[in-house]
N, C-alpha and C positions, 0 to 999 in steps of 0.2 A: 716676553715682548717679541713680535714676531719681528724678521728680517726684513729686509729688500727685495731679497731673493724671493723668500715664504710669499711677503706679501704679489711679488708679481706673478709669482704662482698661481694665487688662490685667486687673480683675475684673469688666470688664463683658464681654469678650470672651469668659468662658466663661459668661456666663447666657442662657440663653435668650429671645428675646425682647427682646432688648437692641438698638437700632439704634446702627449704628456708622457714623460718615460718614467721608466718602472723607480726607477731613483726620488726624481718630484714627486710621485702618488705616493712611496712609502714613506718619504718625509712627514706626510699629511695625516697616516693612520691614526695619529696619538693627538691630531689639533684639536686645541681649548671647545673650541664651537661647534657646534653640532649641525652648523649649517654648510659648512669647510666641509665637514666629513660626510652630509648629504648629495652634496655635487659633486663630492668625490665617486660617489655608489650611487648614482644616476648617468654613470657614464659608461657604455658600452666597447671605449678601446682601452681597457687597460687589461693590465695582465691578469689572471684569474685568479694568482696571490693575493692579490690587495683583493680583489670582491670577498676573497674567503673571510680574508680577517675580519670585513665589514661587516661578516654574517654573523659576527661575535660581538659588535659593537653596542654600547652600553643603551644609545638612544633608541625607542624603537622605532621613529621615524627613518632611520639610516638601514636599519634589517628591513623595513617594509618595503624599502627603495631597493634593495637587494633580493629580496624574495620576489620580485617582479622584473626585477633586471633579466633579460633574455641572453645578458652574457655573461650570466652567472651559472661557475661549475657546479658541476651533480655533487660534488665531494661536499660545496657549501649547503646545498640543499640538502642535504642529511644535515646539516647539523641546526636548519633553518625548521624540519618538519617536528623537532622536537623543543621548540621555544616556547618561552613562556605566555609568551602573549597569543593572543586568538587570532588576533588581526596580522599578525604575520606569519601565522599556520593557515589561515584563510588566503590572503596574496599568492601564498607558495603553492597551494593547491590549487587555484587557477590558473597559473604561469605552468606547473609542472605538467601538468594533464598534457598538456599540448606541445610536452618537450619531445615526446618517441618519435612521433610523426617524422620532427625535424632532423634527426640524426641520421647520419651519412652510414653504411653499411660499418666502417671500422668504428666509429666513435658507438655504435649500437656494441660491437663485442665486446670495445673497452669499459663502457661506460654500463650498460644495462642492470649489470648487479647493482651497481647503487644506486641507479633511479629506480629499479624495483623495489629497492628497501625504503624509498621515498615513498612510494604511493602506498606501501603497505603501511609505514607509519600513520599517513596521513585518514588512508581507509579505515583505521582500527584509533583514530583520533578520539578523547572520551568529547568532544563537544560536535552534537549534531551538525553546526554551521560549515564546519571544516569537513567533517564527509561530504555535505550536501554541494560543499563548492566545490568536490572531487569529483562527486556525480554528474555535476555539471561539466567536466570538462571532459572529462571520459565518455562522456554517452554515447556518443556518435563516431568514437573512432575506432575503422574494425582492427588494429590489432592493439589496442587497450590492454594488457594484459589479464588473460581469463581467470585467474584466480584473485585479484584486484576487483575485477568487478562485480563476478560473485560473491564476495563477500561484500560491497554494498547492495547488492540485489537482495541480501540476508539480513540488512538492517533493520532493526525494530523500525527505527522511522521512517514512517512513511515518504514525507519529502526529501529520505537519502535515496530509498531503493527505488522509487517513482520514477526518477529520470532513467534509471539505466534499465528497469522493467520492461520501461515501456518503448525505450528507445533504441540499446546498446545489439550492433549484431552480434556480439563478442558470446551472450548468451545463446544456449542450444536450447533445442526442445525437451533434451532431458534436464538441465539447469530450470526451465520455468516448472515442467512435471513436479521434478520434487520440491520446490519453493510453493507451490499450491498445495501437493500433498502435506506442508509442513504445516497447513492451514493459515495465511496472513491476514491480516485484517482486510478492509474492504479498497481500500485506498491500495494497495499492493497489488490485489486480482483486478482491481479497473485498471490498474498502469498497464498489466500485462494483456488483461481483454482486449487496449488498444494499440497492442503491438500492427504494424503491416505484416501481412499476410500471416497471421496465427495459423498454425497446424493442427489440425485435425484432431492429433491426440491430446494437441494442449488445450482445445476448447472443450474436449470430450472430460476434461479434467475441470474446469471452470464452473462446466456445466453442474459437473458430480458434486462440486463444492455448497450449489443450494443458494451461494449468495447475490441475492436478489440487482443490485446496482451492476456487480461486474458482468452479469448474462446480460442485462438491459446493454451495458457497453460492447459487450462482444455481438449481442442483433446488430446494434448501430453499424459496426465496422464494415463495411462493404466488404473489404480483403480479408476478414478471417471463412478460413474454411470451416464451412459445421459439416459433416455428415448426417445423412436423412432421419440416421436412427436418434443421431442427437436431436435433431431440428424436432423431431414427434416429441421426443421425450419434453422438451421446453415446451411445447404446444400442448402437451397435457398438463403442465401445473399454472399454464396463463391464464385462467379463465379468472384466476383470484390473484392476477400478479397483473395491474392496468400499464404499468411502467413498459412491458413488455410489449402489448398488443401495437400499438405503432412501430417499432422497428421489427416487429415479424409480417405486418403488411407490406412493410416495403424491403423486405429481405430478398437477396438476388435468388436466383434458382425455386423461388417456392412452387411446388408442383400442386396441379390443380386440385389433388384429395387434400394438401394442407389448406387450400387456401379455401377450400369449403368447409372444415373443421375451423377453421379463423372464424368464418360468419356466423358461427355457431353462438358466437361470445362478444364479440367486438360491438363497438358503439355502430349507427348510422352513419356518422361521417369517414369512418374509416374504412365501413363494406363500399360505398363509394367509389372510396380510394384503392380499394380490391379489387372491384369491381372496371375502376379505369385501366388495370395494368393491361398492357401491351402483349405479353408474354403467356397470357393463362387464354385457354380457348373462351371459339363463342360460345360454346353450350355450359362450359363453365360460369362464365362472363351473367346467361341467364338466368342461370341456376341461383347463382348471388341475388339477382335480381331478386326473383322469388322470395330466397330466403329474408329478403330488407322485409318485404311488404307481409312476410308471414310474422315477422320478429315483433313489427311496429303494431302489428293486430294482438297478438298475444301480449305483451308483456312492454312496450314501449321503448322507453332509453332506462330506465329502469336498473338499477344491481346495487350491489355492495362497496362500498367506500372500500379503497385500498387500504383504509385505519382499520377500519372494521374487523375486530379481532377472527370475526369467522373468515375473514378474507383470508389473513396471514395462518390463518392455523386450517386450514382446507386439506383434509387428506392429503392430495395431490402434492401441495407446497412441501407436509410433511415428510415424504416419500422421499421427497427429493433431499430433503435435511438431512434425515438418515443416514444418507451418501455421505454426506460429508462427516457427519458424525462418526458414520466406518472407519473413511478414512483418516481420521483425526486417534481412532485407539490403532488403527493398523500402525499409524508413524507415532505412536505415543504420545501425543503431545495433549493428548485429553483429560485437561485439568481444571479444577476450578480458575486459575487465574487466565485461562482460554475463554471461560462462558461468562466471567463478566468483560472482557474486553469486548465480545462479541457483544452484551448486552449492554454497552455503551454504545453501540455502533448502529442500536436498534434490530441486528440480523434474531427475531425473534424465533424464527420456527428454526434455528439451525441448536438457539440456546433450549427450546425446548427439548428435542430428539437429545440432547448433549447431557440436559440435568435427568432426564429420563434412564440414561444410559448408567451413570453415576449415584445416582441414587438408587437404580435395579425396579423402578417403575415401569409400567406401560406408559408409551407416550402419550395415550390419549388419556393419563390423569391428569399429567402436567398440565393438556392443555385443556382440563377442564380447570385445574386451579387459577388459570388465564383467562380464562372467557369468565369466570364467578370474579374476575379480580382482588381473591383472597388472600388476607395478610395472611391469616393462620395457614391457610394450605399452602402458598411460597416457603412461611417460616416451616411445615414440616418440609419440604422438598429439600431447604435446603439443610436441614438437618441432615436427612438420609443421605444425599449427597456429600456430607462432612466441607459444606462452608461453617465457617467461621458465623457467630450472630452478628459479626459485624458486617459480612458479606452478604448476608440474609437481608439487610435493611436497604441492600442494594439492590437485590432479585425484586424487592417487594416494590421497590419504586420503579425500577428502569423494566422492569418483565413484566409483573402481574398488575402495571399502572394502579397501585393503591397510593391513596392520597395521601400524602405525609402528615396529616393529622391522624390518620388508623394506623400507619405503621408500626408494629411493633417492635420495641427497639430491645438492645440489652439489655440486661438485669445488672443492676450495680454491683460491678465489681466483674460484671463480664460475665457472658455465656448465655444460654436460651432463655426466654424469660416464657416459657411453658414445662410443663414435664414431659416427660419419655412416656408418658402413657395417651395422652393429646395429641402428642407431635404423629403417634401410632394411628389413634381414632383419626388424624385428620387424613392422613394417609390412607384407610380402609376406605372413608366414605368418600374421596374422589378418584379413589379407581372402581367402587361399586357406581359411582355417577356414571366414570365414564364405558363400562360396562351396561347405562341404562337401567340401572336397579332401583336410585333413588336420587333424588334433590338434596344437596347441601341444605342443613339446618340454616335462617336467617342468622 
């Protein structure tokens, strides 16, 4: 039964204004209700004792009120980043992000080791939600600590390393270098394509990587830097990449030999639009001209669907896979479970140069097994490349678009459900195709 005393207590702990000494708030720590011990740990003057213990508090409404309290000690936030609940590893990682900023020159000496063992906790947290709401807090502040963030920058998931990719100054030029050369999926290379003002050598890296959406994102950027040699090299594999051709018309700096190589490929409405820029000469300017009404005579608005398997598998595209595919054995990480994420992602000419590499083919069998959309010749590639038949049923759908009625699936009880002597023949006769020797049997 509580007192007189208790009870005037526990009404002065929700008025405003009311001072509470360290005495009344420890009488309070062990009260019955959980709502007593709420307004206790929703109050910003008491002494840092009492928040700590609250950090230990059995309710978790009472630790959530404490994991957001802004006058709650670093000493309790350690012991807050390791709780059981999500929802108050989530709270604490939005409150703490934004704790550095706040500290005074001495409380940053006293204090730092254990707010860095906070954010480390919380960055290496096993549930996505809680890095993501790290990410979130950390993006934008430049002294975040750099090894903190780098390591969400390294996160398998996408919506942890997106925010600070694409946001965080804290990372360098050599941090996004080798995060690309680590190959990430495509959600990773667009965060970082839309960094302000990209550098040079990171776009030279984006570019190497072959994948289709982060290059269309890094045209878009006004402030990334490309160099000429990059900018050419993009402009040779556009002509089968449509995603492309509008932000390389209105890309800043284009000198007028690109911009007559652009008319070479692009629609009517966008020689136009090349054709208006302000910055390319008049004899340029005419010369476009020319080239509309020479375009529109020969060959109309006329090409290739950007689906169109000869689109995505064009020399050109391939070339530029390759690159990536280099550097994907240069950083080792060229593995099968590399080329079906990438073949989830749709990145098809980076998984072809990749199963090419892997299974010790020419690239252009692969991608004749592509353009025949062949179960049998998926199911030998990925044999020679040592997936799994169960990974094979994955090539055959997400890469060689065979319809899931032809799929050829495992053999009961597991493994190739062809022989080593087939899986061989089918192998001979799409690298003699792609050599032009002969046609796939129906």
């Amino acid at each position: 039964m509580m007192t007189p005393a208790k009870d005037r207590l526990v009404h002065m702990l929700g008025m405003t204004g009311q001072k509470v000494t360290y005495e009344q708030a420890r009488a309070l720590l062990d009260h019955p209700d959980p709502g007593v011990r709420l307004t206790l740990a929703q109050r910003d003057d008491l002494e840092p004792e009492i928040l700590y213990f609250l950090a230990r508090d059995p309710d978790i409404t009472v630790r959530r009120a404490i994991a957001i309290n802004q006058a709650t000690p670093v000493k309790a936030s350690l012991i807050l980043a390791e709780d059981e609940s999500a929802d108050v590893r989530v709270d604490l990682a939005d409150r703490v992000g934004r704790v550095v900023p706040g500290l005074s020159h001495d409380q940053q000496a006293k204090a730092w080791r254990t707010v860095h063992q906070v954010l480390t906790l919380l960055a290496r947290d096993q549930l996505p939600r809680v890095r993501r709401a790290l990410a979130e807090a950390l993006k934008t502040l430049p002294d975040a600590p750099h090894d903190v963030v780098l390591t969400l920058a390294q996160d398998t998931e996408a919506s942890v390393a997106g925010p600070v990719l694409e946001f965080s100054p804290v990372l360098t030029d050599d941090d996004l270098a080798a995060i690309i050369q680590a190959s990430p999926m495509s959600a990773q290379l667009v965060a970082i394509s839309r960094r302000i003002n990209v550098g040079e050598e990171v776009s030279n890296a984006i570019v190497g990587t072959g994948n289709v959406d982060a290059i269309t994102s890094l045209l878009k950027n006004a402030t990334a830097q490309i160099c000429e040699e990059t900018l050419d090299a993009i402009i040779d594999a556009a002509p089968r990449q449509a995603s492309w051709h509008e932000p390389l018309v209105h890309r800043p700096t284009l000198n007028a030999r690109m911009a007559l190589r652009l008319a070479e490929f692009v629609a009517d409405s966008l020689l136009q639009k090349l054709a208006a820029r302000t910055d390319i000469d008049s004899d340029t300017v005419a010369a476009l001209g020319k080239m509309v009404r020479d375009k529109l005579a020969r060959d109309g608005e006329k090409g290739l669907s950007p689906d169109d398997p000869n689109a995505i598998l064009h020399p050109e595209v391939l070339r530029v896979a390759e690159r990536q595919t280099e550097a994907l054995v240069q950083a080792k990480r060229l593995n099968p479970q590399y080329i079906l994420n990438a073949a989830a992602e749709g990145v098809t000419p980076v998984v072809v140069t990749s199963l090419a590499r892997l299974a010790d083919l020419p690239v252009g069998a692969v991608a004749e097994v592509i353009r025949a959309a062949s179960a049998k010749g998926m199911l030998a590639v990925a044999w020679a490349a040592d997936f799994s038949a169960e990974d094979a049923v994955q090539l055959q759908i997400k890469v060689a678009r065979v319809t899931p009625d032809a799929v050829i699936r495992p053999r009961a009880g597991g493994g190739f459900d062809s022989t080593e002597a087939e899986l061989v023949w089918q192998l001979d006769m799409f690298k003699d195709l792609a050599d032009g020797k002969r046609a796939p049997a129906p």
